[in-house]
One Martini backbone bead per residue (centre of mass of N, CA, C, O) as a GRO file, in nm:
protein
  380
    1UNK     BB    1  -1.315  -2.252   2.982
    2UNK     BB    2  -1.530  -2.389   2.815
    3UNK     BB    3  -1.493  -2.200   2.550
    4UNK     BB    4  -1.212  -2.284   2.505
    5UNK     BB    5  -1.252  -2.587   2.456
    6UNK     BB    6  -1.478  -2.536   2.237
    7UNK     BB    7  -1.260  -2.427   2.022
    8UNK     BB    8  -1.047  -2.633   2.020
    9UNK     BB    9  -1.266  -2.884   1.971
   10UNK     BB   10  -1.352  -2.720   1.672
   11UNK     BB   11  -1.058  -2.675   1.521
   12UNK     BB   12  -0.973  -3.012   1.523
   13UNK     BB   13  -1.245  -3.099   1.362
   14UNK     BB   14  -1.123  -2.878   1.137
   15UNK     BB   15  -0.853  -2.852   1.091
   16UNK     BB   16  -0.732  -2.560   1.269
   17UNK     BB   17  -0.525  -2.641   1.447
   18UNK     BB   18  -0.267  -2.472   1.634
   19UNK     BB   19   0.102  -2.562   1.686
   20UNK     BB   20   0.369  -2.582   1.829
   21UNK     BB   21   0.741  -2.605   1.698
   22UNK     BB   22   1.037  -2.723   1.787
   23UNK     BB   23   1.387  -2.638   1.696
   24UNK     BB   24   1.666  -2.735   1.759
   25UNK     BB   25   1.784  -2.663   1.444
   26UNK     BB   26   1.985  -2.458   1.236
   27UNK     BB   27   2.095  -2.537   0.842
   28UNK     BB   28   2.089  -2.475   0.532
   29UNK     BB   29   1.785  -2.534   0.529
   30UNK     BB   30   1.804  -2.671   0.776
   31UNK     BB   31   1.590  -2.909   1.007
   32UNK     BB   32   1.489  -3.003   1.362
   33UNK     BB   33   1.218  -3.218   1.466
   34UNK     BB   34   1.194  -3.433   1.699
   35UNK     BB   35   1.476  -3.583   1.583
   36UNK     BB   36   1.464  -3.449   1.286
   37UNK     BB   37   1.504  -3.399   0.908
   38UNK     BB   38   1.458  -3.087   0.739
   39UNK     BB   39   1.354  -2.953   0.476
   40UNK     BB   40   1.301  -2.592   0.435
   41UNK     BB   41   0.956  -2.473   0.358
   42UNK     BB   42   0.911  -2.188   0.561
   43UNK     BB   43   1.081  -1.981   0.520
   44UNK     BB   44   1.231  -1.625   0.539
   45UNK     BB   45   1.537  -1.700   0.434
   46UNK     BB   46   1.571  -1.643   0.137
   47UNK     BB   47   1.926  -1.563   0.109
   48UNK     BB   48   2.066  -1.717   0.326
   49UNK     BB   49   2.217  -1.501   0.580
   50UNK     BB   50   2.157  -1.585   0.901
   51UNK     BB   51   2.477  -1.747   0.810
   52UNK     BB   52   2.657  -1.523   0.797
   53UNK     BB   53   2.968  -1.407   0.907
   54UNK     BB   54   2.908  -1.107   0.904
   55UNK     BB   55   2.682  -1.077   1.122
   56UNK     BB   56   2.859  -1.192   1.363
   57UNK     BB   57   3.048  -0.979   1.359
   58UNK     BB   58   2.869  -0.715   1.401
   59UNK     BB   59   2.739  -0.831   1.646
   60UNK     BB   60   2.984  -0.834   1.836
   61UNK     BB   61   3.088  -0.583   1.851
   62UNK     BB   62   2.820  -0.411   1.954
   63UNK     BB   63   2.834  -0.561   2.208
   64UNK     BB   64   3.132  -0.447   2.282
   65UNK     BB   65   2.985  -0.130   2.272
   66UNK     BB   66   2.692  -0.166   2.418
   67UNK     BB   67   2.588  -0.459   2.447
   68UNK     BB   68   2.274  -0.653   2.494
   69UNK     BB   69   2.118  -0.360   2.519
   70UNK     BB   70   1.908  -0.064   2.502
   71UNK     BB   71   1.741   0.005   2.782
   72UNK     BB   72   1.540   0.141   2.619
   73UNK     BB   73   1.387   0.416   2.472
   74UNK     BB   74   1.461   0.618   2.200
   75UNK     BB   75   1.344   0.884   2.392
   76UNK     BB   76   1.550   0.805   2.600
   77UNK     BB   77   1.828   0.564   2.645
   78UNK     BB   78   1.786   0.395   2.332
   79UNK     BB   79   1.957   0.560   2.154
   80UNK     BB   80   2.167   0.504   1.893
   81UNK     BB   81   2.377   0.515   1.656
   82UNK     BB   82   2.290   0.276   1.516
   83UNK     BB   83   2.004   0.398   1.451
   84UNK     BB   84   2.095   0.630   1.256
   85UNK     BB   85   2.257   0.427   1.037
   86UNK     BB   86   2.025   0.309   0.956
   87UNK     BB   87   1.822   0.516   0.890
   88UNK     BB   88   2.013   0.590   0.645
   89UNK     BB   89   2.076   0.329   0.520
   90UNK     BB   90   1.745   0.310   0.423
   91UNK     BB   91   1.734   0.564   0.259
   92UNK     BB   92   1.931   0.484   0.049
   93UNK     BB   93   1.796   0.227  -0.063
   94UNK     BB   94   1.501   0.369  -0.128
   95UNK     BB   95   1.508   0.670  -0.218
   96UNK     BB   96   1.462   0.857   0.073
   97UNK     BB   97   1.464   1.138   0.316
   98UNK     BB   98   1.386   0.904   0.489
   99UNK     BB   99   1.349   0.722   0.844
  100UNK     BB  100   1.225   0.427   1.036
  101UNK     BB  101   1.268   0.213   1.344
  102UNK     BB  102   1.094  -0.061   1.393
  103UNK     BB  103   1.076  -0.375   1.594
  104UNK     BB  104   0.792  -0.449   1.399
  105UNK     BB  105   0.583  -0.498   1.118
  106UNK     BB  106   0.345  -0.483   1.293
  107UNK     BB  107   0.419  -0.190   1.466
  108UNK     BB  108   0.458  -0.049   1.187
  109UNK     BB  109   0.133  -0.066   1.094
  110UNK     BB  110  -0.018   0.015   1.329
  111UNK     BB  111   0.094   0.274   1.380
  112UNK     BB  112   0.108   0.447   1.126
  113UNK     BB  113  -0.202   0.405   1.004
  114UNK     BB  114  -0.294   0.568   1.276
  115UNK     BB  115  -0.107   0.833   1.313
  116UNK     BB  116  -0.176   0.955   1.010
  117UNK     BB  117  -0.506   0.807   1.039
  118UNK     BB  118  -0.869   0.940   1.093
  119UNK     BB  119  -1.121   1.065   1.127
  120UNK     BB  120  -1.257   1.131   0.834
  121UNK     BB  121  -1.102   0.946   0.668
  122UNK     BB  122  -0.965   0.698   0.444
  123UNK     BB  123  -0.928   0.340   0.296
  124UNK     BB  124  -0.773   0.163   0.051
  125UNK     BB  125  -0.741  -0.186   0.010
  126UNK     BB  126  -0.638  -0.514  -0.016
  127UNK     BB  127  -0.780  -0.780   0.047
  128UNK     BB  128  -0.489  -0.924   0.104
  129UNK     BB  129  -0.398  -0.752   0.369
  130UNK     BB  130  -0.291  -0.810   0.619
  131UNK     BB  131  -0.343  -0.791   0.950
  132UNK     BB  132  -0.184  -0.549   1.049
  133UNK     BB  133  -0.323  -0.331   0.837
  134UNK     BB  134  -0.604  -0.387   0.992
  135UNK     BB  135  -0.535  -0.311   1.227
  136UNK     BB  136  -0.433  -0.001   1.214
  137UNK     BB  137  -0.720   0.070   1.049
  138UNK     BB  138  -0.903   0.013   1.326
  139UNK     BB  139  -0.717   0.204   1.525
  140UNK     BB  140  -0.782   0.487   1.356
  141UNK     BB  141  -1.090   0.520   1.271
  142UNK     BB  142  -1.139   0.490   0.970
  143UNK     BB  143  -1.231   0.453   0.673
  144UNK     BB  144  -1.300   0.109   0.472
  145UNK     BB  145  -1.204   0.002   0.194
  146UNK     BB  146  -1.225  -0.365  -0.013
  147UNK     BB  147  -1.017  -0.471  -0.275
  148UNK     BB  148  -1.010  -0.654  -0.559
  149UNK     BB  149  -0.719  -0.834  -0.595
  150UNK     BB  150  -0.545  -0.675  -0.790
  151UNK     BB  151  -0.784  -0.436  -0.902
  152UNK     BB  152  -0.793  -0.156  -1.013
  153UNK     BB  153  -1.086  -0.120  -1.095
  154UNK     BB  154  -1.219  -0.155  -0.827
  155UNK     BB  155  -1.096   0.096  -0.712
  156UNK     BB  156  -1.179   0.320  -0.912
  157UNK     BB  157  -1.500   0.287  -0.823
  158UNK     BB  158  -1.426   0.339  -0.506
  159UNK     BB  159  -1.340   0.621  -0.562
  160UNK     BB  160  -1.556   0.744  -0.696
  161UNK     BB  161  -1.772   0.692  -0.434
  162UNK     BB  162  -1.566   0.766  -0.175
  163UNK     BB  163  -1.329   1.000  -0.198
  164UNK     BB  164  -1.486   1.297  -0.128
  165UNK     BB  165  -1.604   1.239   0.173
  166UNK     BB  166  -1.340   1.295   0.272
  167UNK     BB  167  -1.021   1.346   0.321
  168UNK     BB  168  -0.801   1.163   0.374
  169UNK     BB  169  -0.644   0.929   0.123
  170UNK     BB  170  -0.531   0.576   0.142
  171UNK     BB  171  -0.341   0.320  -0.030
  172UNK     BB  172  -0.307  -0.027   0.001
  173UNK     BB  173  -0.021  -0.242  -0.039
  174UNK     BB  174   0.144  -0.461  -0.101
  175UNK     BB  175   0.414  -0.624  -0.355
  176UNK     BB  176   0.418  -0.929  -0.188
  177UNK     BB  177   0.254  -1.153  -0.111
  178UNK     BB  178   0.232  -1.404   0.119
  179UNK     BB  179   0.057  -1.619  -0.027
  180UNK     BB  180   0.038  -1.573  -0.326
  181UNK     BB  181   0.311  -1.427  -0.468
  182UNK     BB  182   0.219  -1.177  -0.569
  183UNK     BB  183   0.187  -0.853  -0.753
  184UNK     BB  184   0.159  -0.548  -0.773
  185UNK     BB  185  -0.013  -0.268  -0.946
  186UNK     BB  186   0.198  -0.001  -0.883
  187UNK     BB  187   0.132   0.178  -1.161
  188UNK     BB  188  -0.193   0.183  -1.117
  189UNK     BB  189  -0.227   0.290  -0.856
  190UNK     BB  190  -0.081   0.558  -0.892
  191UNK     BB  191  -0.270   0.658  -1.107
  192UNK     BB  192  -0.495   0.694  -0.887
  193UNK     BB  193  -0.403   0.866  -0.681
  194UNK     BB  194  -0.366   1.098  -0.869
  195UNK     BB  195  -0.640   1.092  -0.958
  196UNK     BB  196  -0.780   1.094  -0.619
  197UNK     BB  197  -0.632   1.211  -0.413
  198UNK     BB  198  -0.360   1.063  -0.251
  199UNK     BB  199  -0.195   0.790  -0.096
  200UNK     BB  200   0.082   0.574  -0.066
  201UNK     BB  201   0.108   0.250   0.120
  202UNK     BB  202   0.359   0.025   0.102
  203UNK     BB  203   0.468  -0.356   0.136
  204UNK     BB  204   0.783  -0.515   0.170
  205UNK     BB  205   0.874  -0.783   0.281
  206UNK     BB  206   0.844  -0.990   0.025
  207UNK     BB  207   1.095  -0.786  -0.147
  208UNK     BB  208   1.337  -0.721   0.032
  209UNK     BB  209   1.604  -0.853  -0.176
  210UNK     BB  210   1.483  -0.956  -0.446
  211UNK     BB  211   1.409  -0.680  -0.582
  212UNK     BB  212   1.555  -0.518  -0.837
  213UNK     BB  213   1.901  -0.358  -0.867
  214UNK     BB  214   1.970  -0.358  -0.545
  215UNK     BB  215   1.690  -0.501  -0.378
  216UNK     BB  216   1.495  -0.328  -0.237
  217UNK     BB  217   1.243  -0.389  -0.472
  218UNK     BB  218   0.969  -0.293  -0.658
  219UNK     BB  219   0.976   0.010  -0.638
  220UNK     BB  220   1.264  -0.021  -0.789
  221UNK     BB  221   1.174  -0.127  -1.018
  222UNK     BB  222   0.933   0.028  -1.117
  223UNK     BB  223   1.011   0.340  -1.027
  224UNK     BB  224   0.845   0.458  -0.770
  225UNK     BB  225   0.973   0.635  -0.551
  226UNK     BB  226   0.865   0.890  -0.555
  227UNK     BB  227   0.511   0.814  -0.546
  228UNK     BB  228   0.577   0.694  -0.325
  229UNK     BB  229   0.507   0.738   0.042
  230UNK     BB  230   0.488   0.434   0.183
  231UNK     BB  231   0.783   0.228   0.276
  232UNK     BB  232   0.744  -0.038   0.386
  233UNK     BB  233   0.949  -0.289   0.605
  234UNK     BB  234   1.147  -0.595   0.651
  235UNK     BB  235   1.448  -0.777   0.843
  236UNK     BB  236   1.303  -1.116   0.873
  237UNK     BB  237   1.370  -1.196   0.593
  238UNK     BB  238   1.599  -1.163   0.373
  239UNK     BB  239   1.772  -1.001   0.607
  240UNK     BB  240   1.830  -1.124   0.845
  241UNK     BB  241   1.678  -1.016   1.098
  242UNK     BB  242   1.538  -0.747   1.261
  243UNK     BB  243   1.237  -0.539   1.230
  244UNK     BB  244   1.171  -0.232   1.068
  245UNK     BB  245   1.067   0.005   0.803
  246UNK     BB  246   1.022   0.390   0.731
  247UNK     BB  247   1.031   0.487   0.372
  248UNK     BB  248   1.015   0.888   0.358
  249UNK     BB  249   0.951   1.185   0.507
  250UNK     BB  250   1.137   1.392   0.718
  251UNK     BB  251   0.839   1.463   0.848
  252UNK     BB  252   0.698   1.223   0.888
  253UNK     BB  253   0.945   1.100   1.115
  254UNK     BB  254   0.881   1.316   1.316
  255UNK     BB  255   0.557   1.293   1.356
  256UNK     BB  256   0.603   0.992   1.457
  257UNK     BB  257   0.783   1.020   1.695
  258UNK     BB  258   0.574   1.215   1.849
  259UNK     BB  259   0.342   1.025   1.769
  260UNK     BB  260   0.370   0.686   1.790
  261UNK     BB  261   0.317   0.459   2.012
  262UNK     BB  262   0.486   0.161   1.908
  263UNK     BB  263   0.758   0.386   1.922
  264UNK     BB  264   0.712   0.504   2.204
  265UNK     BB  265   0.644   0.232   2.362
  266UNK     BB  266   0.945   0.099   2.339
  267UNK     BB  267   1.198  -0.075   2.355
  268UNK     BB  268   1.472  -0.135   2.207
  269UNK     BB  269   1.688  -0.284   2.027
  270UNK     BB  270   1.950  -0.440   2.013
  271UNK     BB  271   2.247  -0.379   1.846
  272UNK     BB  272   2.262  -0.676   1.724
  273UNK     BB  273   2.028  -0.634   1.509
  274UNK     BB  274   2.104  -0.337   1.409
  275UNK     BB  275   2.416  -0.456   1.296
  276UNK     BB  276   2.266  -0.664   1.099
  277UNK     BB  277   2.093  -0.460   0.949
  278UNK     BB  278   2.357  -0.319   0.825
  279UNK     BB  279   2.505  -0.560   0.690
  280UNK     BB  280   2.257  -0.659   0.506
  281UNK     BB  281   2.226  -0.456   0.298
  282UNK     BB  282   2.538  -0.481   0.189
  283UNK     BB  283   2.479  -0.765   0.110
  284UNK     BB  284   2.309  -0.724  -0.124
  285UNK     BB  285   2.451  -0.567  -0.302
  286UNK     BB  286   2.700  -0.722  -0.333
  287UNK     BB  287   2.478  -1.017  -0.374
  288UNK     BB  288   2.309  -1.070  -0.639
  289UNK     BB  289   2.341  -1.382  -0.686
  290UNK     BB  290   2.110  -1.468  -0.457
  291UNK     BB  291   1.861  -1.358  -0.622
  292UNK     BB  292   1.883  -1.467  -0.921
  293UNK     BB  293   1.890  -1.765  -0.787
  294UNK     BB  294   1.620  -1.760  -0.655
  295UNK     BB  295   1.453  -1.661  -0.915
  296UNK     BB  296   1.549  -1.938  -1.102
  297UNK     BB  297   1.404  -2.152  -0.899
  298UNK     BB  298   1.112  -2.037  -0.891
  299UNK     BB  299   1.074  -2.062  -1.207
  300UNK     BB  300   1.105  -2.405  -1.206
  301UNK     BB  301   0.889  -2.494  -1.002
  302UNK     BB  302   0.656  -2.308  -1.115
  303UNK     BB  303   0.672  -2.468  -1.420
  304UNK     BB  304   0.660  -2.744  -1.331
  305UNK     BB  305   0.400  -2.782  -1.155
  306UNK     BB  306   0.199  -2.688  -1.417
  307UNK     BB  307   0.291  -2.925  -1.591
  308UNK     BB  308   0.158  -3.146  -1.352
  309UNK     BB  309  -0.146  -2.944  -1.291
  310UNK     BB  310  -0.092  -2.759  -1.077
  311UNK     BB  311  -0.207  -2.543  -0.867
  312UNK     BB  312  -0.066  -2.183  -0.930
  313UNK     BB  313   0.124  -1.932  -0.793
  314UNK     BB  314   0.292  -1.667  -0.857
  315UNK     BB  315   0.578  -1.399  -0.864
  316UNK     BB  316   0.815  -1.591  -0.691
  317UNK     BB  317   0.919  -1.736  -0.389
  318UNK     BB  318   0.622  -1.763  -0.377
  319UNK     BB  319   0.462  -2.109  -0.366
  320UNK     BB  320   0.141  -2.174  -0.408
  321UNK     BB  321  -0.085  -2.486  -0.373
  322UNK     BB  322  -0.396  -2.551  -0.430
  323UNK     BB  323  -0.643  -2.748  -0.277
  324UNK     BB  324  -0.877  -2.629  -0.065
  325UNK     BB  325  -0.903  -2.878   0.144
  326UNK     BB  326  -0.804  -2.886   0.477
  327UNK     BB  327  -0.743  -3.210   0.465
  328UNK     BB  328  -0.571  -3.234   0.255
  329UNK     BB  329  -0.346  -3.034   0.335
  330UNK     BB  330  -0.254  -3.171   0.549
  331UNK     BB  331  -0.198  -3.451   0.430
  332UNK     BB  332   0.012  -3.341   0.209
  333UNK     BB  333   0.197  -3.285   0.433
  334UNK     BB  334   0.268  -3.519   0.579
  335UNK     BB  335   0.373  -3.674   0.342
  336UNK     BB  336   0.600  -3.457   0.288
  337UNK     BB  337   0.743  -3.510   0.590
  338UNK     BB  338   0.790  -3.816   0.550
  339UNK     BB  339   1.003  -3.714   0.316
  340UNK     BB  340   1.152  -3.449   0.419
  341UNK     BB  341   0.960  -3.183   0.445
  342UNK     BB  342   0.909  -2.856   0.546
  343UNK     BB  343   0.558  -2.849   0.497
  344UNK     BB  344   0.270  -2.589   0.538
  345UNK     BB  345  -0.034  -2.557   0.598
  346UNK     BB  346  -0.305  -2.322   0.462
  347UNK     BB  347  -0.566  -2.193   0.641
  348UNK     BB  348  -0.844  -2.089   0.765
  349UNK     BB  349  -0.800  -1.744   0.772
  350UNK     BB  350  -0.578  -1.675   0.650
  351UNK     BB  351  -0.722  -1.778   0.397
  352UNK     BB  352  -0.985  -1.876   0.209
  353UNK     BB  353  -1.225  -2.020   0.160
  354UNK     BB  354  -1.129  -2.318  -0.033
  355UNK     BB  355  -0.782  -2.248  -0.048
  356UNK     BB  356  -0.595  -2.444   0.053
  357UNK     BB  357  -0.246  -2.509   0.126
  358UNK     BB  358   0.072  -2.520  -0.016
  359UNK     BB  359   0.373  -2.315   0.119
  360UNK     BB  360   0.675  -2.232  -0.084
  361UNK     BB  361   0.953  -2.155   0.074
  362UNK     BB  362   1.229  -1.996  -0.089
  363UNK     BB  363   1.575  -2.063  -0.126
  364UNK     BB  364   1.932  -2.056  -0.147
  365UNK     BB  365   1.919  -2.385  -0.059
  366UNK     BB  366   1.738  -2.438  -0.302
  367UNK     BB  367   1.819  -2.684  -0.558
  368UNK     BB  368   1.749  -2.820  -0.818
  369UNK     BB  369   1.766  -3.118  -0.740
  370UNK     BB  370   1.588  -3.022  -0.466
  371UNK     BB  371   1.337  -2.998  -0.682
  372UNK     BB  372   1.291  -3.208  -0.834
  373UNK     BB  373   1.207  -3.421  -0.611
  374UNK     BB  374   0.965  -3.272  -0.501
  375UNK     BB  375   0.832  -3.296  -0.773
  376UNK     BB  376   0.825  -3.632  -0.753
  377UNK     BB  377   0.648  -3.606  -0.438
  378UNK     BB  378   0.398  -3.479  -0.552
  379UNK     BB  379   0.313  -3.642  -0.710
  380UNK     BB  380   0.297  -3.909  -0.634
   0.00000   0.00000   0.00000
């Protein structure tokens, strides 16, 4: 016990301790904590979805034909029709010849990245690839090299120098950043892979829905679904349900099936998030005026930010300032939350040291109006 509290005791004198805040409601991008009432900007329901109608409504269903539980796992008797509708959904949204339905993100790049790839393989990730995937590929036994960030040229040295050396390789990238928004070099990164006798796994979880002409993702904006091997993502931000999904070929879904951990010994998602996340496909599909406004959104605010004069990033709807110290970026958000905004700092080991931010997580419910504010809010 004495280290845990001399580490709690450490965490907070370096401003690094986190705390759980209960959130009494949510509705329409605002929440309350504490009795009070606040704009949010750290959401991850980017369309605004979470509160659609479409989805209460095949939730209820779902309920009276299945129950509130799927009550086994997925290979004994927790595997239902909706599960296998979903993952036919999946592979036609993502233009793959299968799909496979995680519970969680985590447990999606744990598991896959583990049973895919083991000694004697290799790994080539971008450094500030996920906890997730880094977890994935510790479980793996595999080795692995960590280029930098968005860099296919240092991608291509360390494949020059170390990609003969092993059996399979594999190359590992987001599509869209969590912490910094910027989007990964796809057409790059392919021409690597072929190069160099690669396959390729990237993470979409915090671009689909958001781009695309179908809102698929980056791989579809870019037009890379045959040449890209594993698109995971989740169904946690923008599509507004739970759980995740790998889609690839239909041996590697069988295969995963048969080995894969994560996917095999856990009880499935009750039937109401799976039902949620097929009506949310369909609401992408059928409502693009939602990402459209989303994207129009974040292209005034991070112009806007840049014109007076703060470090901005990203090229999305997560729109990161950085301000460096992690005392001040306490204190920026502190400053912020006072006037009535949900904005959360973001500080070491989650980003790099020196790095401290306010990331501004945008949705549908943020209105030029109520950006124009918030910009005159952090001048200030």
């Amino acid at each position: 016990m004495a280290e845990i509290d001399e580490f709690l005791r450490a965490r907070e004198r370096e401003g690094l301790l986190r705390t759980l805040k209960p959130i009494s409601w949510r509705d329409k991008g605002r929440i309350c904590v504490n009795k009070k009432e606040y704009i949010d900007f750290s959401s991850n329901d980017y369309l605004g979805l979470s509160g659609h109608p479409k989805l209460a409504e095949e939730a209820k269903k779902a309920m009276e034909k299945f129950g509130a539980a799927s009550c086994a796992s997925r290979l004994m008797s927790g595997d239902l029709e909706l599960h296998h509708q979903l993952e036919d959904r999946i592979a036609r949204f993502k233009n793959k010849e299968a799909a496979l339905f995680f519970n969680s993100g985590y447990q999606a790049n744990v598991g896959i990245i583990s049973s895919l790839y083991g000694k004697g393989d290799c790994i080539f990730l971008d450094r500030l690839s996920h906890a997730s995937i880094i977890d994935g590929i510790l479980l793996s036994g595999a080795k692995f090299f960590r280029f930098r960030h968005n860099d296919p040229g240092d991608l291509d040295s360390l494949l020059k120098g170390e990609r003969d050396k092993f059996n399979k390789a594999l190359i590992v990238t987001e599509t869209i950043f969590s912490m910094d928004g910027d989007r990964a070099p796809l057409r790059e990164l392919v021409r690597l892979k072929e190069k160099h006798n690669c396959e390729i796994f990237v993470d979409e979880a915090h671009a689909t829905g958001i781009f695309g002409e179908n809102g698929s993702g980056i791989v579809e904006e870019d037009g890379l679904e045959k040449e890209i091997d594993f698109i995971m993502g989740t169904f946690s931000k923008a599509l507004a349900g739970f759980g995740a999904y790998l889609a690839t070929s239909k041996s590697v879904v069988e295969y995963l099936v048969n080995t894969c951990r994560s996917f095999i010994y856990s009880t499935a998602l009750p039937p109401t998030i799976i039902a949620c996340n097929i009506a949310s496909i369909d609401l992408i599909e059928k409502e693009p005026c939602r990402r459209e406004k989303l994207l129009e959104q974040a292209r005034y605010f991070r112009d806007s930010l840049k014109t007076e004069g703060f470090e901005v990033r990203g090229q999305s709807q997560i729109i990161p300032v950085i301000i460096g110290d992690n005392a001040k970026a306490l204190e920026a958000a502190r400053r912020l939350q006072g006037k009535g905004y949900w904005v959360m700092p973001i500080r070491p080991p989650t980003v790099p040291d020196g790095e401290a931010r306010l990331r501004f997580s945008l949705t549908y419910h943020h209105d030029i109006e109520t950006l124009g504010r918030l910009i005159d809010d952090i001048r200030a």
